[in-house]
KOLGUGU-141969 format. One record per residue: z, x, y of N, C-alpha, C in turn. Coordinates in steps of 0.02 Angstrom, whole numbers, plus 50000, padded with zeros to 5 digits. Atoms other than C-alpha are relative to their C-alpha. Example, Ala and Ser with C-alpha at 12.3 -4.5 7.8 and 13.67 -1.06 7.14 Angstrom:
<atoms>
500005004549941503905061549775500005004550060 499974995849941503575068449947500374996150055 
</atoms>
This chain:
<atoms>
499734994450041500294951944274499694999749932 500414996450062499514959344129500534995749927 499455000250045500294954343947500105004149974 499814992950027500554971043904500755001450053 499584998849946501614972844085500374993349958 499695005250012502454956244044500505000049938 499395000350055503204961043867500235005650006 499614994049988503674976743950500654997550053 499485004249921504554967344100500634996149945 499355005750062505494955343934500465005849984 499414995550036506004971743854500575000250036 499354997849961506944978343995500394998250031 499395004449993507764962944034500524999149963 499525001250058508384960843869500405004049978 499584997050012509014977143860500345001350067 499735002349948509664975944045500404994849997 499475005449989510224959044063500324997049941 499595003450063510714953643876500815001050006 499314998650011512384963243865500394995650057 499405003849941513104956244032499924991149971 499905007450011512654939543983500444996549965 499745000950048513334942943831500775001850025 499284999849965514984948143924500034996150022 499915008649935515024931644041500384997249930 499995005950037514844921743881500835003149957 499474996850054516434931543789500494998450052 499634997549943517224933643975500444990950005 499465005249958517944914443992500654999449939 499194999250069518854913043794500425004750010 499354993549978519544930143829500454999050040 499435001249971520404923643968500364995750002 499615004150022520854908643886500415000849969 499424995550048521894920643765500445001450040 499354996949966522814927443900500474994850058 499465005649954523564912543979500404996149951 499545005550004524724899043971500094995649955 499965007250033523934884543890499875002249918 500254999350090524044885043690499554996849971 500675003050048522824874043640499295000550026 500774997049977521564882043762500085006649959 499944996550035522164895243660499455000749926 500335002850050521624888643498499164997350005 500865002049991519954883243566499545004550018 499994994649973519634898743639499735006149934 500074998650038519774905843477499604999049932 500465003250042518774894543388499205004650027 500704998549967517364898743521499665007549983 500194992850003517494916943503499865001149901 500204999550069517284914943304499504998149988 500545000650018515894907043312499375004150027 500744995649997514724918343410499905006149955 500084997050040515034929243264499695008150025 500174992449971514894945643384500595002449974 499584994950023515624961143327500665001950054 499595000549961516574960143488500514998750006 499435005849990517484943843473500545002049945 499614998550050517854950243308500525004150015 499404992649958518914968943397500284993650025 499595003649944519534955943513500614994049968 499845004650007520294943343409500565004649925 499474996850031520984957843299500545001750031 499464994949952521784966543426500524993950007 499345002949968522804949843470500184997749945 499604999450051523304946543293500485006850005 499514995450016523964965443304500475001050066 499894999249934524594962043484499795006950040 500264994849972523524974743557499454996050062 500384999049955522614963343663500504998450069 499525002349947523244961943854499514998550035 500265000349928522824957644032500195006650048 499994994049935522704970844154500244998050062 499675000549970523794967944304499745000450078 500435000249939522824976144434499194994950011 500685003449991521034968044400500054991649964 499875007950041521674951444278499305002949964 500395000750082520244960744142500215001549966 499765000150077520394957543969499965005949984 499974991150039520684975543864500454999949944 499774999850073521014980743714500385007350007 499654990250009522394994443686500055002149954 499984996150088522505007243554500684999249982 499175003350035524405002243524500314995950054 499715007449960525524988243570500325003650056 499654995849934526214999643723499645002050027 500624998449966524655003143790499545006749980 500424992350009523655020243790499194998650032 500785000349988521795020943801499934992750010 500115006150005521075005043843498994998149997 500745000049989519234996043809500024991750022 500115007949990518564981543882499904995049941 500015005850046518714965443776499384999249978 500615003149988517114959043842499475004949973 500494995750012515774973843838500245006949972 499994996850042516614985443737500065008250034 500044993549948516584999943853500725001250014 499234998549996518055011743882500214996750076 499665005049952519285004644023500525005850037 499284996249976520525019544063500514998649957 499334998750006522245020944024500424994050021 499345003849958523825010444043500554999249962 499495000650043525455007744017500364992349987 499615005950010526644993243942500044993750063 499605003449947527254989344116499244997050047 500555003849952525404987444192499524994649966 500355002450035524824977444055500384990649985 499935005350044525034957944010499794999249951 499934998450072525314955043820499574989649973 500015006950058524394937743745500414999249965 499575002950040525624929143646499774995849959 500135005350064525674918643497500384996649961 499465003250008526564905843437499704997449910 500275000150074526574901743228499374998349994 500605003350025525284888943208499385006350032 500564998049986524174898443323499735006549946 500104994450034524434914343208499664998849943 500035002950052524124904943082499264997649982 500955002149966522344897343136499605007250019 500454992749991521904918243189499795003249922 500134999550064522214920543029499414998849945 500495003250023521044910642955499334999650032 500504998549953519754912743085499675007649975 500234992750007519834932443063499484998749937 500024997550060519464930542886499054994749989 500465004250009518064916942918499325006550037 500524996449971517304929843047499745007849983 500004994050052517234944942923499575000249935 500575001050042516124937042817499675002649968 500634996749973514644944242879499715004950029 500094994449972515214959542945500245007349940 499684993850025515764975842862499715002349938 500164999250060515624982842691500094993749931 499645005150045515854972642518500724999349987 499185000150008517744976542506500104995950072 499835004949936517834970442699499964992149972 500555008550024516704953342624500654997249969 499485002750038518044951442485500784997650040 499285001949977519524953342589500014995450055 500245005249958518874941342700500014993949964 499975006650047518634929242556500664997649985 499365000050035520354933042478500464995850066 499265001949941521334929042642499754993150004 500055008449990520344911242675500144997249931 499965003450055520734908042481500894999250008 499395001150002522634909942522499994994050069 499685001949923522614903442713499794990349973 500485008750010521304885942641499764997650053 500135003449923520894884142820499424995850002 500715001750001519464870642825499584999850055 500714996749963518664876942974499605007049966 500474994850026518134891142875499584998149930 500215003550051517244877542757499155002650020 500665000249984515584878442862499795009049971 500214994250011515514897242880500065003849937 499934999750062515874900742705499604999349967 500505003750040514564889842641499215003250022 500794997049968513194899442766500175006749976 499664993150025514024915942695499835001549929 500125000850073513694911242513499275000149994 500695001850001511914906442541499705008250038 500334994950020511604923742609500135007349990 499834995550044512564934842516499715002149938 500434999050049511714945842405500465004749932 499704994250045513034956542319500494993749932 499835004750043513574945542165500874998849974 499194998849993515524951142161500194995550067 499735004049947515714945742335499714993750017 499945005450002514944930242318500374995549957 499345004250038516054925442181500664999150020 499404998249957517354931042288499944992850044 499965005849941516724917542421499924995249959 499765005250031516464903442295500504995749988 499655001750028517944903042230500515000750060 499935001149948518624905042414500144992550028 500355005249960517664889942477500304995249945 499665006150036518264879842309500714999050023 499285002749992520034882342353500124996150048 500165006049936519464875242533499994992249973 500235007150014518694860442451500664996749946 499175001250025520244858442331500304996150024 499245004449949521634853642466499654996450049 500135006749927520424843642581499654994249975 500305007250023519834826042564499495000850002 500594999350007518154827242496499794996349935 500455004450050517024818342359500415002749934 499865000350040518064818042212499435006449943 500354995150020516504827342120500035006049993 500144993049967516454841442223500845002949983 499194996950022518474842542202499835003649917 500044997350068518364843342017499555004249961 500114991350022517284856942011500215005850040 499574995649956518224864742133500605002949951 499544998350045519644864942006499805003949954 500134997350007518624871641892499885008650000 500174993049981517994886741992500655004650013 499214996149991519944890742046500285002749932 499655001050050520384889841863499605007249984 500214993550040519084903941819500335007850043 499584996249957519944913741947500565003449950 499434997550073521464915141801500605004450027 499254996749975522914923541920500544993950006 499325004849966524454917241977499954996850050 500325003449961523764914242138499614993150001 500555005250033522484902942060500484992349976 499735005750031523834893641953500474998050052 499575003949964524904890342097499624994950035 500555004049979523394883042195500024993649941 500065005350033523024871642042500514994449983 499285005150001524934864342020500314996750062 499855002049948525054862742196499484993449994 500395005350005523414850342170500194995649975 500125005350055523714841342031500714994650034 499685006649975525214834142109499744997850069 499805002449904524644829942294499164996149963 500894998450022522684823842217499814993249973 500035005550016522064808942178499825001149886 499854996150089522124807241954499515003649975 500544995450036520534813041920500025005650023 500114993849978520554827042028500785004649972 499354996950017522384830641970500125001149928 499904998050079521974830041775499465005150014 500404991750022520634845041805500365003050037 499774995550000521754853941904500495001949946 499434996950061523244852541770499405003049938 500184996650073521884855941617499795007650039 500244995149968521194870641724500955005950004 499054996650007523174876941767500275002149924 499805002050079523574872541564499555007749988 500594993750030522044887641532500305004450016 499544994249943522914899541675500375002449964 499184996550028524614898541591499925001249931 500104995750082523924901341406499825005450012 500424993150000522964916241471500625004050023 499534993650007524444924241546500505001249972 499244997750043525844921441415499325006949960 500484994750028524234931741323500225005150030 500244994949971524174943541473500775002950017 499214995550005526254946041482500205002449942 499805000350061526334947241311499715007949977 500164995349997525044961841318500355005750023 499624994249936525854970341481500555000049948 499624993950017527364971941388499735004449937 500304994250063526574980141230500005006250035 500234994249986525764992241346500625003650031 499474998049985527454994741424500575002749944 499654996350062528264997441248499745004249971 500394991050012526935010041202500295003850063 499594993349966527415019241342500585002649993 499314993950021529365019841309499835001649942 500294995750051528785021941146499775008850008 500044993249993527895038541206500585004850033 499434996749963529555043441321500385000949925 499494996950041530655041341162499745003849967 500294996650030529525050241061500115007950009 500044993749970529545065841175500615002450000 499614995649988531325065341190500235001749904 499465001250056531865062540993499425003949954 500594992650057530395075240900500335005349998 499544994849998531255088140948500595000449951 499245003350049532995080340867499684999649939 500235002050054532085077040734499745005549952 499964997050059531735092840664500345004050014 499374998350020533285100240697500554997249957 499705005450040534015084740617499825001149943 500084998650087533115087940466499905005349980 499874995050013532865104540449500805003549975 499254997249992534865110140479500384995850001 499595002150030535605096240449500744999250072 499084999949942536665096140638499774993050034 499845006149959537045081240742500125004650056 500064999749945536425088740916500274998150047 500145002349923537105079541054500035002150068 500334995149945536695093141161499384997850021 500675000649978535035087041151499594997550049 499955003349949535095077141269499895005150063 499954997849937535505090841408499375006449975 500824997949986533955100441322499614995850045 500455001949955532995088041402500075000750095 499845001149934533875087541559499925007650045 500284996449968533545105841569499465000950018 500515000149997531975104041558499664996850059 500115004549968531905090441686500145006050075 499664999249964532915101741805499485010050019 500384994450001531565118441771499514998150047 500705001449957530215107041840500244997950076 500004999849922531075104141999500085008150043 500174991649956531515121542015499345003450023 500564997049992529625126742008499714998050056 500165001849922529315113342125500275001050069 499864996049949530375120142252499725005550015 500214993449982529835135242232499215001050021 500834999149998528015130842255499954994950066 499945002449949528425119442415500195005950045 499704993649951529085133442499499645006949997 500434992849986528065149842440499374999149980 501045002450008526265140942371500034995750001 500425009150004525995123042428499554999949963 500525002550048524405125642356500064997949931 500015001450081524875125042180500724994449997 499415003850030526215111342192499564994849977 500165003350013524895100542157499944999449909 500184997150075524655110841981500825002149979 499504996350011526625112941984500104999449924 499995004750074526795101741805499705006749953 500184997550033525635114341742500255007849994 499434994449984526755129341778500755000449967 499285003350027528365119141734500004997549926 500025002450080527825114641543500165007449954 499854995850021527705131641477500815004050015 499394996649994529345138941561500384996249975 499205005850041530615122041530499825003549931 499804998950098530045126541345500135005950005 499624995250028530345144141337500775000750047 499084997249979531905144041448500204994049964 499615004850037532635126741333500075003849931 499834997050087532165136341184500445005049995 499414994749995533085152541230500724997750012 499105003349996534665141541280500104998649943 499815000750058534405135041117500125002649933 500034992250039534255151941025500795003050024 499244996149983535925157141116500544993549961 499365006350032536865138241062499865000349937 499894999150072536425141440881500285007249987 499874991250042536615162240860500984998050030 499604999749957538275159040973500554994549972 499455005650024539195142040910499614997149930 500285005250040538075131740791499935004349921 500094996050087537815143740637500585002249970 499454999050039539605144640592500164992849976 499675007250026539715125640565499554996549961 500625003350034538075122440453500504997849948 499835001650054538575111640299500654996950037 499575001949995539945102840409499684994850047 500445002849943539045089640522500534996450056 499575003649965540595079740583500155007450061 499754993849958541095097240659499665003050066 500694998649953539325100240730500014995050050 500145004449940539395082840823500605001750069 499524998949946541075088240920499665005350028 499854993949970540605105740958499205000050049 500425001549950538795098741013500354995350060 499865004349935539735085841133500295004150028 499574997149977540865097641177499365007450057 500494997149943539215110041252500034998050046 500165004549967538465096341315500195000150078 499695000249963539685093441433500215007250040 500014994549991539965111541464499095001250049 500864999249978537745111441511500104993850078 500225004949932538135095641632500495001050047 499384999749925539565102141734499875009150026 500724996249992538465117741731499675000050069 500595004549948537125108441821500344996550066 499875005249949538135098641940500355007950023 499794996949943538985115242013499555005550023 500764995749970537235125442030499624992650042 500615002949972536095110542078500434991650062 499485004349962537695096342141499634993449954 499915006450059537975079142069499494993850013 500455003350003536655071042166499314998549963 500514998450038534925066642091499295005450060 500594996049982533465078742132499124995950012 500435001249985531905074442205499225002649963 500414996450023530345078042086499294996950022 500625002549971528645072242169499485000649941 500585002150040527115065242076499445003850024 500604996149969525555076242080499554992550001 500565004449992524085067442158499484994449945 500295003550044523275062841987500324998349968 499595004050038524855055641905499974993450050 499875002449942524905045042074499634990550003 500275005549989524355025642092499964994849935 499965004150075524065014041954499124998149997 500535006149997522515003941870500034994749970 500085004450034522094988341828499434999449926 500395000750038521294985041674499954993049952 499845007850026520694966841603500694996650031 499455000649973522214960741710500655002749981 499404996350020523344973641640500145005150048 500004995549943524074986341777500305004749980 499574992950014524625002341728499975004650032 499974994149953525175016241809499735006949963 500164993550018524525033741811500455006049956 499254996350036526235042541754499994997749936 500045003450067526455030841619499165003149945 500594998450026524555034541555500155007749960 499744993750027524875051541565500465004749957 499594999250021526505053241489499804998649923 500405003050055525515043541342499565006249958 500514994750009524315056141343500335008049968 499334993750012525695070741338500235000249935 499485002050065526705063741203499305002149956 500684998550048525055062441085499875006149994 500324994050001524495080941132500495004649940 499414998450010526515085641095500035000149915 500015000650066526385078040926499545003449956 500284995550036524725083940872500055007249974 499934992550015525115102340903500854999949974 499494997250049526855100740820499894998249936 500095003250073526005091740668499535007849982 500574995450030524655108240664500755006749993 499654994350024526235120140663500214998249945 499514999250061527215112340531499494998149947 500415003450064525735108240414499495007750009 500444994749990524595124640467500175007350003 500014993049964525545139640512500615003249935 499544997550061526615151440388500804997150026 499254999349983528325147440494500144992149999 499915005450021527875127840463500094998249943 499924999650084527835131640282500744999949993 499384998050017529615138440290500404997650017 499635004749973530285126840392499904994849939 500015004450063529715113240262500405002249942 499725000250072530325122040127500735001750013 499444999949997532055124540196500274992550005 499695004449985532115106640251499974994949918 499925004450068531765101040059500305003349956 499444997850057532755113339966500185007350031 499704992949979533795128140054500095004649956 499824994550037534255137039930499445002549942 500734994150037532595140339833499615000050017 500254995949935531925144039993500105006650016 499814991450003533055157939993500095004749967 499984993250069532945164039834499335000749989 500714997750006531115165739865499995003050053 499924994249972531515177139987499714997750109 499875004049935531485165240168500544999950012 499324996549960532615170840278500334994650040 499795007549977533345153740311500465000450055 499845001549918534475158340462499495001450046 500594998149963533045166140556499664993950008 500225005150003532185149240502500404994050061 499525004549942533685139140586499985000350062 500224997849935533445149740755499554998750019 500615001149967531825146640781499854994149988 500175007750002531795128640704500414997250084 499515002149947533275125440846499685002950062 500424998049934532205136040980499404994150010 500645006250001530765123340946499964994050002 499785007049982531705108140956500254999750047 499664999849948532645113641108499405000850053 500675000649968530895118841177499634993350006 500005004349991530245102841150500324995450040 499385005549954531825092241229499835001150084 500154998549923531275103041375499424999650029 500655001649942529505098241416499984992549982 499755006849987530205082041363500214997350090 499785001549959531095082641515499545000950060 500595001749935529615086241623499674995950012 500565006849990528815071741573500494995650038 499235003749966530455062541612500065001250071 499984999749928530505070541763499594996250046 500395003149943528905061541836500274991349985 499885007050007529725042241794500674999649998 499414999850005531585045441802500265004750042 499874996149975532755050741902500405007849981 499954995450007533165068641882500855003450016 499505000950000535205070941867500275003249964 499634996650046536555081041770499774993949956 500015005350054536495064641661499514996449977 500745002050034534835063041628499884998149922 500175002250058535005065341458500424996349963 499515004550022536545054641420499404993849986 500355009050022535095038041451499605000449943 500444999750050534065043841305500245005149939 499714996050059535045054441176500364993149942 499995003050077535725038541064499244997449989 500345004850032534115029941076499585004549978 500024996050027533465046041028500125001249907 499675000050067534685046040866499594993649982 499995003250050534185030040823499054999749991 500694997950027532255033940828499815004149938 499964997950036532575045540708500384999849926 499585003050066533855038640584499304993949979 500365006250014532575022140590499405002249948 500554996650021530915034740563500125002349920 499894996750044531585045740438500115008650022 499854994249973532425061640465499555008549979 500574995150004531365076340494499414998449960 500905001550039529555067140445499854998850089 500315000449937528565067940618499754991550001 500535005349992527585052740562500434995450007 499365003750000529135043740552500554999850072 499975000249951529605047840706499684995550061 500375004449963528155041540784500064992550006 500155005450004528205025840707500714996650013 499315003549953530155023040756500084999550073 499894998649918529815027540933499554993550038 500305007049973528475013640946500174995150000 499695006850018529185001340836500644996750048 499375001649965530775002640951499804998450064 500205001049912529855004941122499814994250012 500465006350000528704990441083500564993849996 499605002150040530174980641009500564997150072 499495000449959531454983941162499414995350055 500195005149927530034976941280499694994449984 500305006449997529584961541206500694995449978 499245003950008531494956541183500334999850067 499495001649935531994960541365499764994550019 499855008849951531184943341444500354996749953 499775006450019531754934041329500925000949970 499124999249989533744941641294500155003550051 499754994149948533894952641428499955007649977 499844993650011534044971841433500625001549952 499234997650034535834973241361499814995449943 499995004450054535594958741222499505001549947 500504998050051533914966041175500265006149975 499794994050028534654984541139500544996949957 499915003850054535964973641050499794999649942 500375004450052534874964340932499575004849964 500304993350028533924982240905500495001649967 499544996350021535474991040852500064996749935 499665003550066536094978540732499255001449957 500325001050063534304976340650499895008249981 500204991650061534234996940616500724999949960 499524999450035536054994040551499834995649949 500165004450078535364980940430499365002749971 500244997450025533974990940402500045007049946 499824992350022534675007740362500424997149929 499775000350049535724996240238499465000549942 500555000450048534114993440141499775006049983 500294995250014533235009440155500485007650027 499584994149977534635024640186499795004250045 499974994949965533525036140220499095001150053 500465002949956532085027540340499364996550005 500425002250005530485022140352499625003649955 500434998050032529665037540291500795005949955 499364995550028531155046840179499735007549973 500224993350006530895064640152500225003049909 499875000450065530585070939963500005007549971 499714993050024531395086439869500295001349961 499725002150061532405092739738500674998050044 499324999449963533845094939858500204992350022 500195006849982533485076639926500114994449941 499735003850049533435069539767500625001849942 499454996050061535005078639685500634993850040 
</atoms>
């Protein structure tokens, strides 16, 4: 025979006879899975990890997810598309199989340890297959499982991995291997090392688990390595809550701006204001109903539908609760706080016999939705956003009351009423529309509220004192003063809850604005006039 004929005769063996061979050689572990003996089990499983076929790999998933069985009529291995059967493919060569059900199928079983050893196997035989996220999560699971059969393949995995993420991924894998097993002292203590740059919790439990089970040298670099861990994350809790007190920071902000220049403008003690927000909260579910039911498409854009209406329907409620009750009791404030609680309550029993006393369901659009990490900080999308909101909220009420003729007049009523109005400012008109604009506000307050809270007649009961005291703290009717009470407090409440609790830290807040307010009456930023200073 020719050698031209001859490497034609190889080809079409190899693509002929390879696969079956390659089925034989898969065909005896497979049926070592489906029997009796457990530690042919376990060996079985070893075998099929190491030929590192894409096969063994389906096959060794499927009986972690109990999907693999025996077939009844023929005793072949198959893989089903769910643990009750359905479609079926052969184990071995990968080829479909028919159909079957529960009752014609034997189920492989598994008993802990063995799960326990698949485990670690899977993650050894994933290596080398899939994308880089596959690579990693392959690393990640043998860095929890430590299995040291996945010491070898690890180490041939590293050497020819080219993507530089997922080999750090397997490094620091393969150190945690070398870590917990008896090995050259050396190699341990840079093992500790490499876990340590790791810097999670994960990491530091690994290292405290060492240092005590470890011989001393290897147990003083895991503790100095651990010792690094736990400085980095009092750092990295210490952050998270900041970023968590900027955010209530931005929630109180949104709800107590509003309050804040009705508070200083007119001079009322609101505590209606509160169920401004809650209308507001209670607009944006209406829209979203209404856009689940007659335009899905735009519920994704509902938020952006639901900002403009909560404000003009909060402001018109709040245009009817001043022309209607509130402008006969200016210059009396004790009077104003009853006849606002006394709404209030009137707005939430309202709400509970139109909408009922349960809470309402307001869904997150797609891009408020998930969180990120950043430098090991995790924040959510809502939160971000809400951040983002608040800021916009403020800018454009800082460009009305500093830019526009009706911010002029508002200022100059809130520093001297009466020669405001003898310059010919029509200071109730002023009051109406200051109180439409703070009630407007309270209400796309409440849309923000709506995406992180639940949505309830009593919505605004949880944020109307801490509201007040953002604004007594700030300075009454100064925006900037606002701001800086809404942080100081947000930031303030979340780096006091680990360490007093929730209730002890709002406590320990309260009292220091009551020992503050003794010092400075009238806040951080006090508002200056003749009326003010008379």
């Amino acid at each position: 025979m020719s050698p031209t004929l001859r490497r034609i005769a190889l080809v079409l063996l190899l693509a002929l006879g390879a696969p079956a061979a390659w089925a034989q050689d898969l065909a005896a572990p497979l049926q070592a899975l489906v029997g009796d003996d457990l530690a042919a089990k376990g060996e079985a499983m070893e075998a099929l990890a190491r030929t590192g076929d894409p096969r063994a790999a389906a096959a060794l998933q499927a009986l972690g997810d109990g999907r693999l069985f025996q077939r009844k009529s023929d005793r072949k291995v198959v893989i089903a598309a769910t643990t009750r059967g359905g479609a079926l493919t052969d184990a071995a060569t990968g080829a479909a199989a028919g159909s079957a059900t529960a009752a014609d199928l034997d189920e492989a079983n598994l008993n802990n340890r063995l799960r326990r050893q698949l485990s670690g196997l899977l993650g050894s035989l994933t290596l080398t297959l899939g994308d880089a996220a596959t690579r990693i999560a392959a690393a990640e699971s043998i860095f929890k499982t430590r299995d040291a059969a996945a010491l070898a393949p690890l180490t041939a995995a590293i050497a020819a991995e080219k993507d530089a993420r997922v080999r750090r991924a397997m490094e620091t894998a393969r150190a945690a291997v070398v870590l917990v097993t008896d090995g050259a002292e050396a190699e341990r203590i840079a093992a500790a090392a490499t876990v340590g740059a790791r810097g999670d919790r994960d990491a530091l439990g690994l290292l405290l688990q060492a240092a005590n089970a470890s011989p001393p040298a290897v147990a003083a670099a895991a503790r100095e390595a651990a010792a690094t861990i736990q400085r980095r994350l009092v750092m990295l809790d210490a952050a998270q809550n900041v970023s968590y007190g900027i955010s209530l920071g931005a929630v109180l902000l949104l709800a107590a701006v509003g309050l804040a220049i009705t508070f200083g403008v007119m001079g009322v003690i609101n505590m209606a204001h509160g169920e401004m927000v809650m209308l507001g909260a209670y607009t944006t579910f209406v829209i979203q109903d209404w856009c689940r039911t007659a335009a899905p498409q735009l519920l994704d854009h509902s938020l952006f539908l639901a900002i403009p209406l909560a404000f003009l329907f909060t402001a018109a409620v709040g245009v009817l609760l001043e022309r209607s009750v509130i402008r006969w009791l200016y210059g009396r404030p004790l009077e104003t706080l009853l006849a606002t609680w006394g709404l209030s309550l009137v707005i939430q029993q309202a709400v509970r016999s139109v909408f009922g006393p349960t809470n309402r369901e307001v869904s997150n659009p797609t891009w408020m939705s998930g969180q990120v990490d950043v430098y090991g900080l995790t924040l959510t999308w809502s939160r971000l956003w809400i951040i983002v909101f608040a800021a916009i909220v403020f800018v454009v009420l800082l460009f009305v009351l500093k830019r526009t003729a009706f911010g002029l007049q508002m200022r100059a009523v809130t520093q001297n009423r009466a020669m405001a109005s003898s310059m010919g400012i029509r200071t109730h008109r002023v009051d109406a529309l200051t109180f439409a604009l703070g009630s407007g506000v309270a209400g796309i307050a409440g849309v923000a509220l709506s995406q992180i809270d639940n949505v309830s007649p009593n919505l605004g009961q949880s944020y109307i004192i801490d509201s007040f005291m953002v604004v007594v703290f700030g300075g009454v009717g100064n925006l900037w003063g606002t701001l800086a009470g809404a942080l100081t407090l947000g930031i303030a409440n979340k780096l006091l809850e680990p360490m007093a609790g929730a209730v002890l830290g709002k406590i320990a807040i309260l009292v220091f604005i009551i020992l503050f307010i003794q010092r400075r009456p009238r806040g951080l930023f006090a508002l200056r006039g003749r009326a003010v200073e008379a």
